[in-house]
C-alpha positions in Angstrom: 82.0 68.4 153.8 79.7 66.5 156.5 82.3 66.3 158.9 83.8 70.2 158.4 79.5 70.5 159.2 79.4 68.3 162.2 82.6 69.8 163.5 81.2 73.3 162.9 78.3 72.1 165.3 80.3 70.8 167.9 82.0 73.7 167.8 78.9 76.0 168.4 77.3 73.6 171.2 80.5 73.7 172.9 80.3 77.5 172.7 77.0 77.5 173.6 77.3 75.2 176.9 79.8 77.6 178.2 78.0 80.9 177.2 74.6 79.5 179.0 76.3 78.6 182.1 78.3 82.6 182.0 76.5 85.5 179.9 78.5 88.4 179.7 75.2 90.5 179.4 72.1 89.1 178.6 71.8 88.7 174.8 75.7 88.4 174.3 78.2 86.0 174.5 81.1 86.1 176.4 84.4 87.4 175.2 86.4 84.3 174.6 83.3 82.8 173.1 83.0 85.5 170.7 86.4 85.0 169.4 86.9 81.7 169.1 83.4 81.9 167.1 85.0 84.3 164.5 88.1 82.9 164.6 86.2 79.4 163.2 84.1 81.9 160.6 87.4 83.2 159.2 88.7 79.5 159.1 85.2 79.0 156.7 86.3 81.9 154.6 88.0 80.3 151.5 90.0 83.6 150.7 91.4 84.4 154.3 95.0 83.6 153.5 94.7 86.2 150.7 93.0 88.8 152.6 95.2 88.3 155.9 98.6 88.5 154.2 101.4 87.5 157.0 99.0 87.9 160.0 95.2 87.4 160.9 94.5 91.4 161.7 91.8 91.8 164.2 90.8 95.5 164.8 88.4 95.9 167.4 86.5 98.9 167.2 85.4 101.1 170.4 83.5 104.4 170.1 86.1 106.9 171.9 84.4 108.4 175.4 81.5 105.5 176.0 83.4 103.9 178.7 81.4 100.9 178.4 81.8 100.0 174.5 86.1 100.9 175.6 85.7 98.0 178.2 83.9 95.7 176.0 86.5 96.7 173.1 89.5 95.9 175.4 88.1 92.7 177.1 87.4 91.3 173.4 90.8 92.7 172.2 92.4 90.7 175.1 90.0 87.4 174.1 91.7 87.0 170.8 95.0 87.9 172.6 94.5 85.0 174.9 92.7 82.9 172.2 95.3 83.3 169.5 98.1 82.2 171.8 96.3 78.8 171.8 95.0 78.7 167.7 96.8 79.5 164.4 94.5 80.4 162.0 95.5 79.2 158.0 99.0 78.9 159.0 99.2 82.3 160.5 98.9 84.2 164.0 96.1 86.2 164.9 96.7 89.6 166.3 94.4 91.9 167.7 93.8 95.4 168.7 92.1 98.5 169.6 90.8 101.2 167.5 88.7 104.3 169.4 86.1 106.5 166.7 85.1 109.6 167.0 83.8 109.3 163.2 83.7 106.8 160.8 86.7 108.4 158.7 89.2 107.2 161.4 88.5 103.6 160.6 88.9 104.6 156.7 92.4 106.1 157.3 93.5 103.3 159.6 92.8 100.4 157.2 94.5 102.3 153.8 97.1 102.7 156.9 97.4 99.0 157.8 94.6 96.6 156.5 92.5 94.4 158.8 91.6 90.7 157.9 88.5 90.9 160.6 86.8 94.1 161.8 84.4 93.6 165.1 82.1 96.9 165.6 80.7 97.4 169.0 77.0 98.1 169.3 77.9 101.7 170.7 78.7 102.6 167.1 75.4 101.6 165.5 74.6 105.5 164.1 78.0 104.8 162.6 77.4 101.3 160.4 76.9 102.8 157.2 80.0 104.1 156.9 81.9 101.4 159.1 80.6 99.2 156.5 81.9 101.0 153.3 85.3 101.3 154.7 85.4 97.0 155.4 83.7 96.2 151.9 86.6 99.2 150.1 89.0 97.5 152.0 88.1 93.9 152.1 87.9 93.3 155.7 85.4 91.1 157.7 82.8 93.1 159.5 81.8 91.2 162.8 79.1 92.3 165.6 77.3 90.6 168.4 73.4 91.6 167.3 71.6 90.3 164.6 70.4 94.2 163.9 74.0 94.7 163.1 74.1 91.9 161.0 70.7 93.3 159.1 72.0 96.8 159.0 75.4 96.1 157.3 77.8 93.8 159.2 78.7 90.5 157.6 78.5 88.4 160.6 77.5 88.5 164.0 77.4 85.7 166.8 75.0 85.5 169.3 73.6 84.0 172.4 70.5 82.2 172.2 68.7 80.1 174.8 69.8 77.3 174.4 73.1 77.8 172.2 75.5 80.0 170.6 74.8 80.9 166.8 75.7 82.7 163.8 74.4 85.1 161.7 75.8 86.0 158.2 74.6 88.8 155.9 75.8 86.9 152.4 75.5 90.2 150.9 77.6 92.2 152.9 80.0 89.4 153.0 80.2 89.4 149.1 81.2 92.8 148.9 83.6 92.5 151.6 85.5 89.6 149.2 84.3 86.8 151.2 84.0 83.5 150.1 82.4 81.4 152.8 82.1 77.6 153.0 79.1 76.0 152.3 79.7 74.1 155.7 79.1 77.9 157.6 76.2 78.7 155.7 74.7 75.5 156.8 74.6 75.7 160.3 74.0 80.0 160.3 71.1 81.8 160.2 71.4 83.7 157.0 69.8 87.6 157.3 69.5 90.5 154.6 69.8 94.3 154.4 
């Protein structure tokens, strides 16, 4: 367990050194960084291999007209593209994708479509989270931001850039109704946050 912990940590201050030296915006991490940090947070997740089936399902969700959240949705979509050609995840690929909302009932029907092991909610769909969040705890799903006001609204985790390194935030509640069951190595090294 000490050395899943000190690997976790190298794992974030590796993160972190790149993020300082190349902020996508001010208070977020870059793309690549923010998906090779979930991709380690699903790794912690003791029931991932359950939840993902054959594939590691990464929806990434976009609210349909902002052009900005659209960009941000695409260049993260592309991250765990790029990342996943480089890291399996339990045993199984990682695929990733687009979804654009309009309303909160688009994500419902897409995931009783096709399930989703991880779901990453842009900040553009913040009046939304209430209901994001009931469809990824009905459906079992990993809800995933970049704010820690996501996190404390609903989302299970979100990563972040701080000064000096990258860090995660986990909402234990959330995550227990979404089905997770996180290593005690994760919870360790993250700032833990409630509704």
């Amino acid at each position: 367990m000490a050395r899943r912990r000190a690997l976790l940590s190298l794992a974030v201050a590796a993160l972190a050194a790149g993020a300082a030296v190349r902020p996508a915006r001010a208070a977020e991490l870059p793309p690549r960084h923010q998906a090779l940090l979930l991709l380690r947070v699903l790794a912690y997740d003791r029931n991932v291999a359950k939840r993902a089936g054959a594939t590691v399902s990464v929806l990434v969700l976009a609210r349909q007209g902002d052009r900005a959240s659209e960009e941000r949705a695409a260049e993260l979509a592309g991250a765990f593209e790029e990342v996943a050609r480089e890291v399996v995840l339990a045993g199984l690929p990682v695929k990733a994708e687009v979804l654009h909302l309009r309303e909160a009932s688009t994500l419902e029907a897409r995931l009783d479509e096709k399930p989703a092991t991880l779901v990453y909610v842009d900040e553009a769909l913040a009046p939304m989270l209430p209901a994001l969040a009931q469809a990824t705890r009905r459906h079992s799903a990993l809800s995933a931001g970049a704010s820690r006001a996501l996190a404390e609204a609903g989302l299970a985790v979100a990563v972040v850039a701080r000064q000096a390194r990258a860090g995660i935030i986990v909402n234990q509640q959330a995550a227990r109704l979404e089905g997770l069951d996180l290593d005690s190595a994760l919870l360790a090294v993250a700032e833990l946050v409630h509704e």
